[in-house]
ZAKE-537206 format. One record per residue: residue number from 1; residue in three letters; chain; x, y negated, z negated of N, C-alpha, C in turn. Coordinates in steps of 0.2 Angstrom, whole numbers. Atoms other than C-alpha are relative to their C-alpha. Layout:
LUMDO  num  residu  chaine    n.X    n.Y    n.Z   ca.X   ca.Y   ca.Z    c.X    c.Y    c.Z
LUMDO  NUM     Ala       A      X      Y      Z      X      Y      Z      X      Y      Z
...
// end
This chain:
LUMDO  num  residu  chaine    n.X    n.Y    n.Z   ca.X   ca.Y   ca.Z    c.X    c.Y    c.Z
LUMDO    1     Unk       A     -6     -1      5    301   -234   -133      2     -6     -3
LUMDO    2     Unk       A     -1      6      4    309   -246   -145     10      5      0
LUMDO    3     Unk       A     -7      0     -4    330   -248   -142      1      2    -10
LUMDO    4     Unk       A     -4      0      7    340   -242   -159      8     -1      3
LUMDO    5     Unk       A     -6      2     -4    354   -255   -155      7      1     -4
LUMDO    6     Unk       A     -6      0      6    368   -251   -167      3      8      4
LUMDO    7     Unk       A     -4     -3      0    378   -241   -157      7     -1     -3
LUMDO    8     Unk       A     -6      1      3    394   -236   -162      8      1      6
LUMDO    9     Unk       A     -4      1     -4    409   -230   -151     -2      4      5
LUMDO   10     Unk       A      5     -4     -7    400   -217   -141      5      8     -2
LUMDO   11     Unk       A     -3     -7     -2    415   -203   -145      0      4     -7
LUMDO   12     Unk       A     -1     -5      9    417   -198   -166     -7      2     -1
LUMDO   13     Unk       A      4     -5      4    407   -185   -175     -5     -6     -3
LUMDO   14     Unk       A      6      1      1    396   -197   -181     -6     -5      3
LUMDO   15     Unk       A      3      3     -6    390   -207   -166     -6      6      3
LUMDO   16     Unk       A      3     -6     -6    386   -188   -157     -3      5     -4
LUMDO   17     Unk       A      5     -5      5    375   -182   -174     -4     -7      0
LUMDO   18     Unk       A      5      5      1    366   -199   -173      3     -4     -7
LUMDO   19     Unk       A     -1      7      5    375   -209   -187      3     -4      2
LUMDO   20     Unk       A     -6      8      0    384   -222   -180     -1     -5     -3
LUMDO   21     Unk       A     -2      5      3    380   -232   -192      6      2     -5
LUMDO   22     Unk       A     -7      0      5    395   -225   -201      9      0      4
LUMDO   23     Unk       A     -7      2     -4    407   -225   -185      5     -7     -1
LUMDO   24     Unk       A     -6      6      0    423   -234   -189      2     -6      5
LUMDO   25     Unk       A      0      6     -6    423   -243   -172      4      3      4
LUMDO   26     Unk       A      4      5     -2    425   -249   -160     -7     -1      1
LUMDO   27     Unk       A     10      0     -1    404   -254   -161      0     -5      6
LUMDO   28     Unk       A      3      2     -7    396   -259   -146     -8     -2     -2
LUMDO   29     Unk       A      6      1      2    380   -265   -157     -4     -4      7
LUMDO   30     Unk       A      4      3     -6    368   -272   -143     -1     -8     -2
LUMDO   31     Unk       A      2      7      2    366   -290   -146      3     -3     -6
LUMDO   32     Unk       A     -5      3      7    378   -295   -163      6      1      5
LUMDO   33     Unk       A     -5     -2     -4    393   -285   -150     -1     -4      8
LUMDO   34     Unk       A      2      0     -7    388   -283   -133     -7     -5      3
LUMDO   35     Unk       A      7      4     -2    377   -296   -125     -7      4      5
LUMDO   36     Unk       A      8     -2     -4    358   -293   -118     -6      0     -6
LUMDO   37     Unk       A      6     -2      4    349   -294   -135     -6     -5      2
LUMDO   38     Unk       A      7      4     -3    338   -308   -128     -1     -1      7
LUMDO   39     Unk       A      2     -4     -7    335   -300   -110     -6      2      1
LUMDO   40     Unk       A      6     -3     -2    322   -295   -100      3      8      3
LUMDO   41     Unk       A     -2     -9      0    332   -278    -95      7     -1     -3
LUMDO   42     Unk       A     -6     -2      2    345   -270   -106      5      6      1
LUMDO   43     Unk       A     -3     -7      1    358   -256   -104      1      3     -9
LUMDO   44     Unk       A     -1     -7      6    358   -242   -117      2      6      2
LUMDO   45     Unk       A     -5     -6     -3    374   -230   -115     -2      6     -1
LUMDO   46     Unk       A      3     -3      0    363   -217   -120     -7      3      0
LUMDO   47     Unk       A      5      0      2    346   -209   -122     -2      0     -6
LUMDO   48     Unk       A      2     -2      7    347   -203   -139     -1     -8     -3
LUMDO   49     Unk       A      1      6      5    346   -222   -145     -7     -3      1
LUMDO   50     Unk       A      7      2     -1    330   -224   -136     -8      5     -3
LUMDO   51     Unk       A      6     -5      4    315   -219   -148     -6     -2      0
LUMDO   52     Unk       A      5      2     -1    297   -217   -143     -4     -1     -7
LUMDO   53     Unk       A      4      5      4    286   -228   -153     -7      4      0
LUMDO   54     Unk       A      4     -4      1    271   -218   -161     -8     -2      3
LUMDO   55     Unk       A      5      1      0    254   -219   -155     -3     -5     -4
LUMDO   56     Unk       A      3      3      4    247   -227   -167      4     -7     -4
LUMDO   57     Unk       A     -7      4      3    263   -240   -171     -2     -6      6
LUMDO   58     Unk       A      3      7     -5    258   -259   -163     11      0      2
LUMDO   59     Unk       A     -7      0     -3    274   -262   -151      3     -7     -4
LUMDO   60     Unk       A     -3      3      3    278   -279   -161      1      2     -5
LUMDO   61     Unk       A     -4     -2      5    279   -270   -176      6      4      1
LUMDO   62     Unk       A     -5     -4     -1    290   -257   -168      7     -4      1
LUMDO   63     Unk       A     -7      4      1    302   -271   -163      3     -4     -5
LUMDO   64     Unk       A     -4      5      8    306   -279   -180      2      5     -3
LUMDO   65     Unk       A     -3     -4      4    310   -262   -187      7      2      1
LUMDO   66     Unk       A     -7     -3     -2    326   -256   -178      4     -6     -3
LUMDO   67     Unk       A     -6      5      4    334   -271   -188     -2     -3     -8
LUMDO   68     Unk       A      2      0      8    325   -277   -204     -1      3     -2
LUMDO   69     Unk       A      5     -8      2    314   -263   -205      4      4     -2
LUMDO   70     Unk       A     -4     -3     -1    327   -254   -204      7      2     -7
LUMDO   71     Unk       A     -3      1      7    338   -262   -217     -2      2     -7
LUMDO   72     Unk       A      4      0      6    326   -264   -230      0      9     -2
LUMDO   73     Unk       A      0     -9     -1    322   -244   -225      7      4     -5
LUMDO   74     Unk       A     -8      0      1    341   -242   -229      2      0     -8
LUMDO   75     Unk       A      1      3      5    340   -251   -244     -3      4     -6
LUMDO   76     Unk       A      4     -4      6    325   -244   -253      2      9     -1
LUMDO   77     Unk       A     -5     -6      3    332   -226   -250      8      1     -4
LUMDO   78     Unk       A     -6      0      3    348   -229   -256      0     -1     -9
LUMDO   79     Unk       A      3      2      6    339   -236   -273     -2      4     -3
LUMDO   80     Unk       A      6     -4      2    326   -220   -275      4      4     -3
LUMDO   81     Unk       A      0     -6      4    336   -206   -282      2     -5     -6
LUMDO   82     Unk       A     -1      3      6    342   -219   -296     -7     -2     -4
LUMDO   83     Unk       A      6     -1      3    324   -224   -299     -3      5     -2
LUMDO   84     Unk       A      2     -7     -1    319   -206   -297      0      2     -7
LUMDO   85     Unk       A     -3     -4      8    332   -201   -312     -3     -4     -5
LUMDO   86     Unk       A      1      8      5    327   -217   -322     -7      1     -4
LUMDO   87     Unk       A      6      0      2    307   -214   -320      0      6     -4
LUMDO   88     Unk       A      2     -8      4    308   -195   -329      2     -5     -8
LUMDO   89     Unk       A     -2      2      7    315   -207   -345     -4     -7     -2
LUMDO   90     Unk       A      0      9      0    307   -226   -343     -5     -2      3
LUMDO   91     Unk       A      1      3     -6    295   -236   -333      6     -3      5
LUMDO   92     Unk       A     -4      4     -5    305   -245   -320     -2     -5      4
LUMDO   93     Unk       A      0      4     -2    308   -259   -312      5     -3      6
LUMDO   94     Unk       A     -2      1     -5    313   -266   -295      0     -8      1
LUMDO   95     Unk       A      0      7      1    320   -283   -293      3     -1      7
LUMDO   96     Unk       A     -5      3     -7    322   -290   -275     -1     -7      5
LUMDO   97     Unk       A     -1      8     -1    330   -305   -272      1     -2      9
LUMDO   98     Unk       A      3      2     -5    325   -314   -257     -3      1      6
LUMDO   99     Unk       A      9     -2     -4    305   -310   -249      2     -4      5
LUMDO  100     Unk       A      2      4     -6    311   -316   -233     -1      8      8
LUMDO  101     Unk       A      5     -7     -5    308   -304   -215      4      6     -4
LUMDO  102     Unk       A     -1     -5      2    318   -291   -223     -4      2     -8
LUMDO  103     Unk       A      3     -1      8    313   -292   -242     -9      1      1
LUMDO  104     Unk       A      6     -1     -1    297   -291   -237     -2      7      1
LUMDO  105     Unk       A      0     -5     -2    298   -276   -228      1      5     -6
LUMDO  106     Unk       A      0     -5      6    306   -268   -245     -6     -2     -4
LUMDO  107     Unk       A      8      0      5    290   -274   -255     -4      6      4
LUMDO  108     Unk       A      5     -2     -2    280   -265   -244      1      8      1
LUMDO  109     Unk       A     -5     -5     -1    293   -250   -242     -3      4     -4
LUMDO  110     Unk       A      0     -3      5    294   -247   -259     -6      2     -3
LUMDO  111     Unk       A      8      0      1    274   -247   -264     -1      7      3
LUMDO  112     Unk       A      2     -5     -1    276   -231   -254      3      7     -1
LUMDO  113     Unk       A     -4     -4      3    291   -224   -258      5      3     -6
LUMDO  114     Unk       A     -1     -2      7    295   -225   -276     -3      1     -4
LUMDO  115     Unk       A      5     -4      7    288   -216   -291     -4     -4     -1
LUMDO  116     Unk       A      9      5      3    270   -222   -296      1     -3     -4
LUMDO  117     Unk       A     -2      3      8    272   -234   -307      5     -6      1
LUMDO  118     Unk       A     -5      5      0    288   -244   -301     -3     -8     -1
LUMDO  119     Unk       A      1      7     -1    286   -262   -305      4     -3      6
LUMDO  120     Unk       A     -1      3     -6    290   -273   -288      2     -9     -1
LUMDO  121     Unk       A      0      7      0    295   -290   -292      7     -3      2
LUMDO  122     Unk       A     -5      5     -5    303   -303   -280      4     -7     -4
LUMDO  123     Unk       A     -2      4      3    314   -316   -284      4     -6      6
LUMDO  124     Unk       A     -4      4     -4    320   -333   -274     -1     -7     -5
LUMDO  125     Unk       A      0      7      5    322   -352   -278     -7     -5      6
LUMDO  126     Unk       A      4      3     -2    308   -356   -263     -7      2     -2
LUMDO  127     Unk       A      5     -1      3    290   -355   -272     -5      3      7
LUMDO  128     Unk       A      5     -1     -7    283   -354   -253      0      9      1
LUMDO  129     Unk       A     -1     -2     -4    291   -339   -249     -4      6     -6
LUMDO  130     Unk       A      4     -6      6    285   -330   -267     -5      1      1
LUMDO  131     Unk       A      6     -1      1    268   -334   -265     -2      4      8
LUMDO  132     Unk       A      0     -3     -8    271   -326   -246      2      9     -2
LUMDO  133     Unk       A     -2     -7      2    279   -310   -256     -7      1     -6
LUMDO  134     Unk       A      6     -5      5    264   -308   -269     -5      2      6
LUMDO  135     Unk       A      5     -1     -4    252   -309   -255      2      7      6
LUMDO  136     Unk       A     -4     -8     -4    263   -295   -246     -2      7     -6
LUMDO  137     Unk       A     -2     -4      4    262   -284   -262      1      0     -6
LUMDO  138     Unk       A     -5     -2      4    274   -287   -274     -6      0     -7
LUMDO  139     Unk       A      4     -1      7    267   -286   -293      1     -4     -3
LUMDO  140     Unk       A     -2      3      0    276   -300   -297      5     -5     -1
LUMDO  141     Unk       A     -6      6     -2    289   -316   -295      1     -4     -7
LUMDO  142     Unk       A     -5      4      5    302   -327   -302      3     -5      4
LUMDO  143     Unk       A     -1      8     -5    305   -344   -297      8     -2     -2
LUMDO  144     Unk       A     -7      4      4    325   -346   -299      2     -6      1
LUMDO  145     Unk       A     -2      8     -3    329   -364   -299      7     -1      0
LUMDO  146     Unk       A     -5      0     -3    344   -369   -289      6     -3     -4
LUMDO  147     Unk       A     -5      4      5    352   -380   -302      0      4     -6
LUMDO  148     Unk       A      0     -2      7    350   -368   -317      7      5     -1
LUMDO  149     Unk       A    -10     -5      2    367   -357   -326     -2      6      1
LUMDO  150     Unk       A      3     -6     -1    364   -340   -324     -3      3     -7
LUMDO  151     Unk       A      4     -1      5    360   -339   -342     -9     -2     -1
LUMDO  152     Unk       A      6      1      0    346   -348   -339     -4      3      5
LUMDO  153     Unk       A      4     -3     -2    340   -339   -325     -3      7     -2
LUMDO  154     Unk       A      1     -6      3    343   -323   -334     -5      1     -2
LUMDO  155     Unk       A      6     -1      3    331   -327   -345     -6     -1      2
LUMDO  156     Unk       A      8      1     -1    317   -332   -335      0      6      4
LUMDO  157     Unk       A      2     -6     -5    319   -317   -324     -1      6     -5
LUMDO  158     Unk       A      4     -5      3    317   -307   -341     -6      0     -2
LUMDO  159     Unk       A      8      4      3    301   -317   -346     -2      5      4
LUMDO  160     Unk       A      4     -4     -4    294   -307   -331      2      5     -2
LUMDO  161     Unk       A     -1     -8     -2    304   -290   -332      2      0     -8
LUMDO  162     Unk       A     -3     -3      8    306   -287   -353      3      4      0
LUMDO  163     Unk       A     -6     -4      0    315   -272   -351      4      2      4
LUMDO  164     Unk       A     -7      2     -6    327   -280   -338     -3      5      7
LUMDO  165     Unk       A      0     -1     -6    329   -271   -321      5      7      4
LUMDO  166     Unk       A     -4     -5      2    333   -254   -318      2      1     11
LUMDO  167     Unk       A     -2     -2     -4    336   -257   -300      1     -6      4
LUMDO  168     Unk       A      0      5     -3    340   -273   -287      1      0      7
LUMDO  169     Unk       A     -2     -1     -7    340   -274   -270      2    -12      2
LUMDO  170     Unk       A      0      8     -1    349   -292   -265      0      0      7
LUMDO  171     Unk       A      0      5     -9    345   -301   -246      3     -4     -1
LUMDO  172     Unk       A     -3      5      0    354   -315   -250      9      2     -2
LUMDO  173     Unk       A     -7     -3      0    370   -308   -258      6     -7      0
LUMDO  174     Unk       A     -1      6      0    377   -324   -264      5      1     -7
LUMDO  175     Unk       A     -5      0      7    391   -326   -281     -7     -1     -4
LUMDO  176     Unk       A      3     -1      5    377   -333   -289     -7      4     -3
LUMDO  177     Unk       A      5     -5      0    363   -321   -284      2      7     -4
LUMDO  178     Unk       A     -6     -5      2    378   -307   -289     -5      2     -8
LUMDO  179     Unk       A     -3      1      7    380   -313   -305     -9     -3     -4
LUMDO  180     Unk       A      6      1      3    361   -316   -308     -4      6     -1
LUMDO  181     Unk       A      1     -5      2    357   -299   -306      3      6     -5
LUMDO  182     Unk       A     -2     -7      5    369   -290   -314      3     -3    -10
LUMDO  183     Unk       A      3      1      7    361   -301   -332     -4      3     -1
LUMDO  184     Unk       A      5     -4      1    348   -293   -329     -1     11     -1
LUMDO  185     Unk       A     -1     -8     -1    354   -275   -324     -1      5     -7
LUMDO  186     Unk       A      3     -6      7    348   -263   -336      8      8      0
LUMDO  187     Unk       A     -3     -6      1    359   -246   -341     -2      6      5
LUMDO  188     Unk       A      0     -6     -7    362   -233   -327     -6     -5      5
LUMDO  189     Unk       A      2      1     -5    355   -244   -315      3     -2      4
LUMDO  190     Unk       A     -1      0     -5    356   -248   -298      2     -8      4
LUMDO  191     Unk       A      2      7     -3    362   -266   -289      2      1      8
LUMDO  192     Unk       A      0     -2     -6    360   -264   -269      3     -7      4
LUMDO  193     Unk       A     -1      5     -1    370   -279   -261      0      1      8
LUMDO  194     Unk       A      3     -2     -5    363   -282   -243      4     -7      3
LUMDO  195     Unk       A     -1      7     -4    364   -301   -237      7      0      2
LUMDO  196     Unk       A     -8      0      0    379   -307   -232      1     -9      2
LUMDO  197     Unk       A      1      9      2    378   -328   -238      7     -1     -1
LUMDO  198     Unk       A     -5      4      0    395   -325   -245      2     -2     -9
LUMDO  199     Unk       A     -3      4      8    406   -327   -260      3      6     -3
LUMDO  200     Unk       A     -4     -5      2    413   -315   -273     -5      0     -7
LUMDO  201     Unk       A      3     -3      4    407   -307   -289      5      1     -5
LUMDO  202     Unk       A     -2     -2      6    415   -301   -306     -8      3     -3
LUMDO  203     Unk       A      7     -8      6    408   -287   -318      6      2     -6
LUMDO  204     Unk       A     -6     -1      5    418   -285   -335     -1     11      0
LUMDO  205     Unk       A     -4    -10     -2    425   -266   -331     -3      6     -4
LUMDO  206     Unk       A      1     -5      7    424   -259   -350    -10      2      1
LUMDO  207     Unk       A      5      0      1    406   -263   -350     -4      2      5
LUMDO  208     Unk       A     -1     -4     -7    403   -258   -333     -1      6     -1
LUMDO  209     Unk       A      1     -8      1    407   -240   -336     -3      3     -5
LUMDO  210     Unk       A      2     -3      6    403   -239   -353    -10     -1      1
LUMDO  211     Unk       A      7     -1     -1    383   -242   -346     -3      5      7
LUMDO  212     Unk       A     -1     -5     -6    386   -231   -331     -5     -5      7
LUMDO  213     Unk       A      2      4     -4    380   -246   -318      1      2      8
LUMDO  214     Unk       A     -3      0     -6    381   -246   -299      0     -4      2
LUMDO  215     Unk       A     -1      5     -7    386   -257   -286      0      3      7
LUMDO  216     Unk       A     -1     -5     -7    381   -250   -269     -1     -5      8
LUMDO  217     Unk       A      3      7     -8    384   -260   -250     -6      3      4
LUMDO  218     Unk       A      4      0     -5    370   -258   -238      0     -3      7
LUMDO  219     Unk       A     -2      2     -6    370   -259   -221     -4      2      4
LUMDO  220     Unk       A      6     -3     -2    358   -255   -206      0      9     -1
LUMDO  221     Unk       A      1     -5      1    351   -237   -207      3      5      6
LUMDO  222     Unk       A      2     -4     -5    353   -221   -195     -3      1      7
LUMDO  223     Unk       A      5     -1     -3    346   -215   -180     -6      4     -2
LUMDO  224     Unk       A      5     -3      3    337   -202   -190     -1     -4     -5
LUMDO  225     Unk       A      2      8      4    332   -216   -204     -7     -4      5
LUMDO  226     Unk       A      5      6     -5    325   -227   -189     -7      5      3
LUMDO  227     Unk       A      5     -5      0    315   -210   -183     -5      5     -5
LUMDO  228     Unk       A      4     -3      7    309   -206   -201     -4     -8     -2
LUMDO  229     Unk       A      4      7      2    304   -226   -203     -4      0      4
LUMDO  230     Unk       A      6      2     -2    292   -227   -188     -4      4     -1
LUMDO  231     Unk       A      8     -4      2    282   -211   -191     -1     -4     -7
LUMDO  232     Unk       A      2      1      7    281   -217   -210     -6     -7      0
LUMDO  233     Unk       A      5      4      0    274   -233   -205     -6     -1      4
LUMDO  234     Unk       A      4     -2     -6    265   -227   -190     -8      4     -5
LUMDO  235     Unk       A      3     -6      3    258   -212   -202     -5     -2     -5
LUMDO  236     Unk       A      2      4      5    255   -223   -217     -4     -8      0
LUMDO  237     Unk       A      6      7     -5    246   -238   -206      3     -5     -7
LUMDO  238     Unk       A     -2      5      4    258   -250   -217      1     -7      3
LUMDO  239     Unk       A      0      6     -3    255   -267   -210      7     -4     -1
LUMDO  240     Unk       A     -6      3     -1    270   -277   -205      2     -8     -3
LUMDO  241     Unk       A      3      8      3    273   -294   -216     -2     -5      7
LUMDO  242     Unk       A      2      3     -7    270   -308   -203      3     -1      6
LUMDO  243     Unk       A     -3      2     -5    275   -310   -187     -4     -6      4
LUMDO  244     Unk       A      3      5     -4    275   -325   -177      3      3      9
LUMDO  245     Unk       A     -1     -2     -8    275   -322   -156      2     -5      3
LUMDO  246     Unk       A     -4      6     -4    285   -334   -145      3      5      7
LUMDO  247     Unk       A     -1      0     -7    288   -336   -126      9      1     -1
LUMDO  248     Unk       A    -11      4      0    309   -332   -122      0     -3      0
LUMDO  249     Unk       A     -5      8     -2    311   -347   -116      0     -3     -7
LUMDO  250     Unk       A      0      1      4    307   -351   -133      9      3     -5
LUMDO  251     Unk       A     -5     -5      5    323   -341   -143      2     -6     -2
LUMDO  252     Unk       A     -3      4      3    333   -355   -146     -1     -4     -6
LUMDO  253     Unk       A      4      3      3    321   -366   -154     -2      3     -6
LUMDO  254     Unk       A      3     -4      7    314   -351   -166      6      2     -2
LUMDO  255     Unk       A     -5     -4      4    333   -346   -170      2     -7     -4
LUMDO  256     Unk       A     -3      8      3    336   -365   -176     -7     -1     -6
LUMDO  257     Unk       A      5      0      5    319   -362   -186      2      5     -5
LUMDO  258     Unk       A     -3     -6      5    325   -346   -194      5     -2     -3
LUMDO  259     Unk       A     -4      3      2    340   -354   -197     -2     -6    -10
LUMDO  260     Unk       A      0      5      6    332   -369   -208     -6      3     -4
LUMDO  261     Unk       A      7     -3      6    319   -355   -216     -6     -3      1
LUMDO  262     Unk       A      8      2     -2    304   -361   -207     -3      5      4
LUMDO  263     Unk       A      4     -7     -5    300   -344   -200     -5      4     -8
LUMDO  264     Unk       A      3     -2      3    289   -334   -210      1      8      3
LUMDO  265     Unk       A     -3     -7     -4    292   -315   -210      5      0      6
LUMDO  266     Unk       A     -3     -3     -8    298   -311   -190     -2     -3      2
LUMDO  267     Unk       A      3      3     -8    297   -319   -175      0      6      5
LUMDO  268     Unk       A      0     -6     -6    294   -308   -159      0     -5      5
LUMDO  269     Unk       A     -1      4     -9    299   -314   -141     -3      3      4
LUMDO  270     Unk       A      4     -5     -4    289   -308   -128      1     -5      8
LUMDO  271     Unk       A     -3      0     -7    294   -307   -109     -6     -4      3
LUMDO  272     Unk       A      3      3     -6    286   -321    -97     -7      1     -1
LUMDO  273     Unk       A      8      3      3    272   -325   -111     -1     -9     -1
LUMDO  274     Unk       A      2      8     -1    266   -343   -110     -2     -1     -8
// end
């Protein structure tokens, strides 16, 4: 089995239908809340949160979904009926700003789950991590550099997407990452704001409504989401971006690497591995 650790408070209507991801609190998340995420035994107040892992579903990949997998998962459904309505008028396009363990995951997502045809293109200011998201996937990348205005990056992120960006999913979630997509944002589309870096945003209102725009937050996914994501990627044999394996005793060491972005995709821990 693989732990779905977002629990919520254990007693509201949407704990005791499986959605506490929408429980008001108090949360009892396993490991952000409640300590034991990096254990060798954990408690879990219930069974419904424990869900077995498919046959055919490698146990490290199962354990990276109940939280990025999971996100991304989140993410890219929240995206699809706007692509959906967009594709019966347009091509389309999907912009998602930073291919690290999560953005990954939506490249690889989306390839299965939005209309034929969607264009997929990644966007960061580390060229490492782009050339790590083409090889995942994506259809194509934009280098934003760190010191450019947002007019400038505007424009090179439509050198790659000419008729802008009818949808955006952001991991990073930063004032200038905001404010980088929504130059791009195309009419009736979608911006999905994920990360949590940090900052604020403006959007001129008139203009706003008068192109019928969204701003939508994201957060982890369901318990049915979590149970709809394993079979999907169980069923569809979608390979997991990369994972690296480390001994626990290691944790500290990888979360100070994750920390300075020298992780690639996931790390996985494994119990009393040398």
């Amino acid at each position: 089995v693989v732990v779905y650790p977002w629990v919520g408070c254990e007693n509201c209507r949407a704990c005791t239908t499986g959605n506490a991801n929408y429980c008001k609190g108090p949360l009892k998340y396993i490991g952000p809340v409640v300590d034991g995420g990096y254990s060798e035994y954990v408690c879990v107040p219930h069974p419904r949160y424990l869900v077995k892992v498919p046959t055919a579903l490698p146990m490290d990949t199962a354990a990276v979904l109940a939280c990025g997998g999971l996100t991304a998962y989140n993410g890219i459904t929240t995206i699809l009926p706007t692509v959906e309505r967009l594709a019966n008028f347009r091509d389309c396009t999907l912009l998602i700003v930073g291919p690290g363990g999560l953005g990954l995951w939506a490249v690889k997502l989306a390839k299965h789950l939005l209309p034929r045809g969607t264009k997929v293109v990644c966007a960061d200011v580390d060229a490492a991590k782009l050339k790590i998201a083409k090889e995942n996937g994506c259809d194509d990348i934009v280098l934003w550099d760190r010191g450019a205005d947002v007019a400038t990056t505007v424009a090179a992120t439509r050198a790659v997407c000419p008729d802008g960006v009818d949808a955006a999913i952001d991991f990073v979630n930063s004032s200038r990452t905001f404010d980088n997509i929504q130059g791009c944002l195309e009419k009736c589309g979608v911006h999905a704001v994920v990360g949590l870096f940090g900052g604020g945003g403006t959007v001129p209102l008139p203009t706003f409504a008068l192109q019928q725009k969204q701003v939508v937050g994201v957060h982890v996914g369901g318990l049915h989401q979590f149970r709809e994501l394993l079979a999907l990627v169980a069923d569809k044999q979608i390979p997991s971006p990369p994972l690296e394996h480390h001994p626990l005793e290691q944790t500290w060491d990888v979360l100070q690497a994750l920390n300075a972005g020298k992780v690639e995709g996931r790390a996985v821990f494994h119990m009393n591995k040398a």
